[in-house]
N, C-alpha and C positions, 0 to 999 in steps of 0.2 A: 346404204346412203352414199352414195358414190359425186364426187365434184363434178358439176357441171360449167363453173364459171368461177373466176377469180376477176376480180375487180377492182382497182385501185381508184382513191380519191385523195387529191391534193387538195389537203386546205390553209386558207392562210387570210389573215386581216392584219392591218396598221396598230402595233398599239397607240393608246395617245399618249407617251411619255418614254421616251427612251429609258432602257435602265443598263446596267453593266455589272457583272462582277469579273471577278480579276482576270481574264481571258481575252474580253471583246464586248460591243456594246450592240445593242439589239434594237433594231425598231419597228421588226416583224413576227409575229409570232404562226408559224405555220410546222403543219404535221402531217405525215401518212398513214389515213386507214387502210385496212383490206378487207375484203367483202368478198366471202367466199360462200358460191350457193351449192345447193346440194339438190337431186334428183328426187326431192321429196318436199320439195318446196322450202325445206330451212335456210336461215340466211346467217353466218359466224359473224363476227369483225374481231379484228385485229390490229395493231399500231405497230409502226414503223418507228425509232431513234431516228435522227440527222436528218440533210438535207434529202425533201422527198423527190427531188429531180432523179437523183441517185439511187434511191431506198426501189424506188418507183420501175424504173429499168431491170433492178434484178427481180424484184418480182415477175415483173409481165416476160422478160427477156428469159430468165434464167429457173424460173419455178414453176410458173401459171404451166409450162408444158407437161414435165412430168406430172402434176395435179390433177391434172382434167382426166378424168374417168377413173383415180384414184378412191378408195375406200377412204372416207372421211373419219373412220371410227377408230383406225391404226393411226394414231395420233406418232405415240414413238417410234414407230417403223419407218412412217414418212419422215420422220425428224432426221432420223440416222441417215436414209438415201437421199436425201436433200444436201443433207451436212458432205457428208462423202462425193457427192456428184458436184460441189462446186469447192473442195478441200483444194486444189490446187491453188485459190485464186480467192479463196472468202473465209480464211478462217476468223476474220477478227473483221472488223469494221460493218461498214455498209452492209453488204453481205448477210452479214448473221444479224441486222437488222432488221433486215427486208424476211429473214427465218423467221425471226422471232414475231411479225406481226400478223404471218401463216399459220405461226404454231397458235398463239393464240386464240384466232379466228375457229381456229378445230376444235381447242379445248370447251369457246365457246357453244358450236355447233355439236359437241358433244353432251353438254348439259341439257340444251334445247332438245336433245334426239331422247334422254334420259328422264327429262323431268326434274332435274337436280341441279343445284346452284354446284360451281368449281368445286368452290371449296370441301363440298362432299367426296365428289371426286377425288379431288387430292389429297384423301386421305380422313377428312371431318374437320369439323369446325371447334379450337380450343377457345373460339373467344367471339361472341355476337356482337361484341362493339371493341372499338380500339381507340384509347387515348389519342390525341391528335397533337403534334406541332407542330410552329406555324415558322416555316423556311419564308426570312425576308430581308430585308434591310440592304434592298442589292445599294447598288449606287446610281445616283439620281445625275441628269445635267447641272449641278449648283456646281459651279468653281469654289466659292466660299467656302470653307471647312464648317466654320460655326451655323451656316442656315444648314447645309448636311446634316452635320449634328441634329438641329434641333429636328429636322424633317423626320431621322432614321429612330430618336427617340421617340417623337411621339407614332409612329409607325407600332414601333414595340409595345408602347403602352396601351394603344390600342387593341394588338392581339391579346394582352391579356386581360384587359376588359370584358372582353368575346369567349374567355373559358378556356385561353391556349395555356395551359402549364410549362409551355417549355417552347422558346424564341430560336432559330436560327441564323446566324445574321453572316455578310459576305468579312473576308478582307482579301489581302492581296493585290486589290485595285489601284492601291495608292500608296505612297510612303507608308513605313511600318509605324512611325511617330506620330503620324496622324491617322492610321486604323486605328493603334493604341486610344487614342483622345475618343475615336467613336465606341470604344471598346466599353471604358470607363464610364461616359456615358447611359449608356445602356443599361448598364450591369446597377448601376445607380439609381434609375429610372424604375427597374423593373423588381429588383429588390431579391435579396438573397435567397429567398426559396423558390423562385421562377430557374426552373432550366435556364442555360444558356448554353447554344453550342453553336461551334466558330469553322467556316468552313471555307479553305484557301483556295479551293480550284485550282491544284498541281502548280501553285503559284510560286513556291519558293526549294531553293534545293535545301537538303538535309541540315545541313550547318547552319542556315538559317532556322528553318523549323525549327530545329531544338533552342534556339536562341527564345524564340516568338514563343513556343510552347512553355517553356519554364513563365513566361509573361502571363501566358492565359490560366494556367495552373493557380497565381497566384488569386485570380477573379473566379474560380471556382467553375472552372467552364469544364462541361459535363464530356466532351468531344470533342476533336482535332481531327476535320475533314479535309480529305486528301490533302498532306501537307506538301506531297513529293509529287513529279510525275508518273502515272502509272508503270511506266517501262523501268523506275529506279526501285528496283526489291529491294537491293541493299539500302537505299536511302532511308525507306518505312522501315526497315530492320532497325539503323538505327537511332532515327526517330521516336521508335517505339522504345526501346532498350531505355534511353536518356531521359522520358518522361513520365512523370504519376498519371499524367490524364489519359484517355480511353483514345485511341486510333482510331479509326471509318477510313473504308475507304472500297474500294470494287467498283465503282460504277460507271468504270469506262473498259473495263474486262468483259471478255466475250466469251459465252460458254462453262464450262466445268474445266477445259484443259486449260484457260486463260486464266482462273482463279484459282489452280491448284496449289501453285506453287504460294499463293499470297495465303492459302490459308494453310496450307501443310508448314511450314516456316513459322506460323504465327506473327504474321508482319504487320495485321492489325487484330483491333480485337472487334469490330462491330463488323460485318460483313455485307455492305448494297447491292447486292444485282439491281439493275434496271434490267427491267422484265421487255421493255422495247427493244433492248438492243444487245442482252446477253443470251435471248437466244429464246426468247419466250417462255408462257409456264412451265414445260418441261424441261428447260436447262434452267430454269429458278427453282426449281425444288432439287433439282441436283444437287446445285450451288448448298442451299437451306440443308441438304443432310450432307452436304461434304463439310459444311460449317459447324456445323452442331457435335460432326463426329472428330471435332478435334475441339470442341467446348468453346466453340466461339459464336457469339449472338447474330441472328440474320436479321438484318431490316432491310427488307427492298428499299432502293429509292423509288422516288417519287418525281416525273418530270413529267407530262403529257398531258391526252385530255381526258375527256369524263372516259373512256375503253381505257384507257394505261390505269387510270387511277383504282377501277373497277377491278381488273386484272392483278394489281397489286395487292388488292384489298383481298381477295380470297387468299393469295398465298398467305399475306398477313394471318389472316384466319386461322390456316392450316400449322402454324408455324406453335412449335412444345415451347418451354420457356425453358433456358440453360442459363444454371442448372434448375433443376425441379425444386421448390421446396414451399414451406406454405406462406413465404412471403418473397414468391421468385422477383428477379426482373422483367417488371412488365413490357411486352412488345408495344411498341410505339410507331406511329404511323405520320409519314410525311404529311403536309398540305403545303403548297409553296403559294403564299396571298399575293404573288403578283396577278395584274390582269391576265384572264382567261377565257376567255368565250368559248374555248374550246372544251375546255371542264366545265361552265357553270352552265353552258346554253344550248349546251350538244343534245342533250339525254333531254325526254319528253319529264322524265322526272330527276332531277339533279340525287346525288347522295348525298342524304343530309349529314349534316353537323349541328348536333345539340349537346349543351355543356359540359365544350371539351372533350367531343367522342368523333367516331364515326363509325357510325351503322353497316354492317356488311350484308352488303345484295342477297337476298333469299331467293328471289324467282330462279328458274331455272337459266344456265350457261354464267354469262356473268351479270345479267341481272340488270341490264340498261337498255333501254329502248332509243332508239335515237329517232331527232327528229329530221323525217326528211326535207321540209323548207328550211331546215338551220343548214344542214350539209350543202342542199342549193345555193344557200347564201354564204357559204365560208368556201366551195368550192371552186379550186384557178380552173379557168376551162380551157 
């Protein structure tokens, strides 16, 4: 089964509503597939992290060459000479974005070649459906704090109308005294036995965090997502040291060598690869047994369209529960309810969600069909 083509697709639509959390505010939502065919008429895809002006160029510039007449079925072989042929100049960012939605695309085309969904491949499947939460409450254009409020509550109560057991909501965006007010809120709204987890977007340094964190502790909040910037170990160190609640953090780390040190250290304890952009399925299972092998929990995140979500959802699958026992910690699996066309509209059949689960892809690769007058129509030309 040897590459005949690599192919890149930019897509991208308006959303109707701008949203932000603590970083930057958004009013486009756009992503990079790759589409890689084979000498046998099968066809992978894969997803690209970050700007795909970017993602885009190292594919076709710096991959698609060595690819083409490449054995398709040596998934780790080409990881590693890919990884090395561009080590002077991509070890983190863009780069191993543009890897990661190659690697994919193979792992994909390797189920298709097999008859077997991913997650067999890597390894079998611990779980045919996966609890779901529901990542929301970014921040809205209201100036007003109180309509905020009330918009980002009834948001939440919403999800859990819909069977989400467990909310995750932004701060950072805004004064710490009024994320507080939308904090309480919520936590109020949604009521004591609803998860709640709080996620800062490398928003604040250390001495802050722990300030904010002993706050959210007191609201029974399940996680404290990336409280520091990814490049401050020390910070998450001692972040983590200073607080009862559980860490998250990795998903802007690239590869196994980018997360080593966060997880050998024990700098968090829930461990995200984004499977877009740390380097695809094969450096997410890395990741998942370099995590496990220092007993620390792996949930991928979750950012993309219906292929990232897909992609996730098999490692999810494959992933043991640490530790084992007959009433382990369940793995749980992102959904982020902002607007998506790119997850709901992509795939001829969407992955469902039924009361508070989500279904994991059986057909063979990863299990989605996409439709090509959606790709027409979400595609910049």
């Amino acid at each position: 089964m040897k590459i005949t083509d690599v192919l890149t697709h930019h897509l991208s639509y308006d959303y109707t509503e701008p949203w932000a959390y603590s970083q930057a505010w958004y009013t486009k939502r756009q992503t990079l597939l790759v589409e890689v065919r084979t000498s046998d008429g099968l066809t992978g895809w894969g997803e690209a992290f970050g700007p795909p002006e970017v993602t885009r160029a190292a594919v076709q510039s710096v991959f698609r060459p060595c690819l083409i007449g490449a054995e398709a079925e040596q998934i780790e072989p080409l990881w590693e000479r890919l990884y090395a042929m561009s080590r002077a100049y991509g070890q983190k960012g863009a780069v191993i974005a543009a890897l990661s939605a190659v690697d994919i695309a193979l792992w994909d085309l390797l189920g298709k070649r097999t008859g077997l969904p991913v997650h067999v491949l890597l390894g079998g499947c611990f779980r045919e459906s996966i609890p779901v939460y529901a990542t929301g409450m970014y921040y809205r254009p209201v100036p007003e704090l109180p309509r905020l409020i009330e918009l980002l509550v009834e948001e939440a109560q919403t999800f859990v109308s819909r069977g989400f057991s467990a909310v995750k909501m932004k701060i950072g965006g805004r004064p710490w005294n009024e994320d507080r007010e939308i904090l309480r809120a919520i936590r109020a709204a949604v009521g004591a036995e609803v998860g709640l987890m709080v996620d800062a977007n490398c928003a604040y340094d250390a001495r802050t965090a722990i300030r904010i964190g002993r706050e959210l502790e007191a609201h029974n909040v399940l996680w404290f997502e990336e409280p520091v910037p990814p490049e401050d170990l020390e910070g998450y160190l001692e972040v983590k040291r200073a607080l009862d609640l559980a860490i998250a953090g990795g998903e802007l780390e690239f590869t196994r060598y980018g997360l080593r040190e966060l997880i050998a250290r024990r700098a968090v304890d829930i461990v995200q690869p984004e499977l877009t952009a740390v380097g695809g399925l094969t450096a997410g299972k890395q990741v998942a047994v370099l995590a496990t092998t220092f007993g620390l929990r792996c949930l991928p995140h979750m950012f993309g369209s219906v292929v990232a979500q897909a992609a996730a959802l098999h490692l999810a699958a494959a992933l043991p529960e640490i530790p084992f026992s007959l009433r382990p910690s369940e793995v749980i699996f992102e959904v982020v309810r902002l607007e998506d066309r790119l997850r709901d509209d992509l795939a001829i059949e969407p992955i469902p969600i039924e009361g508070g689960r989500i279904r994991v892809p059986k057909a063979p690769g990863l299990g989605v069909t996409l439709d090509p007058k959606k790709l027409d129509r979400y595609r910049v030309s």
